[in-house]
ZAMARGU-4260 file (C-alpha; in steps of 0.2 Angstrom, whole numbers, plus 5000, padded with zeros to 4 digits):
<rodrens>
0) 4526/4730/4757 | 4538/4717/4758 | 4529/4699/4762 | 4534/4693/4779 | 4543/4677/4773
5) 4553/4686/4760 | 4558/4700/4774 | 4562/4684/4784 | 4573/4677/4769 | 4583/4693/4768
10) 4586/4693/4788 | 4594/4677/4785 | 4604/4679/4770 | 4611/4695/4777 | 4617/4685/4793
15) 4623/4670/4785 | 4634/4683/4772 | 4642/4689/4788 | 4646/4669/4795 | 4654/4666/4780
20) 4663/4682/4778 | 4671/4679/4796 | 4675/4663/4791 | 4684/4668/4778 | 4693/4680/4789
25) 4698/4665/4801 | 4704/4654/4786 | 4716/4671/4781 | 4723/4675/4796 | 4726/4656/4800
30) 4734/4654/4783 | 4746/4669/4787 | 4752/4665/4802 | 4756/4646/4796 | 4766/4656/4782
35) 4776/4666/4795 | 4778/4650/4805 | 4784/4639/4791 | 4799/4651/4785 | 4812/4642/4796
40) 4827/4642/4788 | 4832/4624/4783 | 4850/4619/4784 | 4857/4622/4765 | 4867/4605/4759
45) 4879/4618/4748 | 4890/4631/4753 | 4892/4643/4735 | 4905/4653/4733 | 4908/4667/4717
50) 4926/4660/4711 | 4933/4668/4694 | 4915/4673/4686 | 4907/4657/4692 | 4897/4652/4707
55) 4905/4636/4713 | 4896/4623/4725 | 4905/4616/4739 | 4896/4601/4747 | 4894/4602/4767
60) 4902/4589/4776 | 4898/4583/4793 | 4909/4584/4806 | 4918/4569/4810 | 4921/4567/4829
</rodrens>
């Protein structure tokens, strides 16, 4: 026989292991989907270009108007 507090106990540690494993799930899924979000491509400052066995950098210039 298991004593009624410790029976208690386990009733409680068994559902606060499941809070904080859905918690955890939340956090994951979150996280990815900021991931996913975040990989906007950013406007590259350099155009390279593979000239006579060597990449060469060619800096952007804006458009004068």
């Amino acid at each position: 026989m298991i004593p009624v507090m410790a029976e208690i106990d386990l009733l409680f540690g068994a559902y606060f292991g499941y809070a904080v494993a859905v918690v955890l799930v939340f956090i994951i899924i979150i996280a990815i989907i900021n991931q996913q979000g975040g990989e906007e491509e950013k406007e590259k400052k350099y155009d390279v270009e593979f000239k006579n066995g060597r990449y060469v950098l060619h800096k952007k210039r804006k458009p004068k108007f």
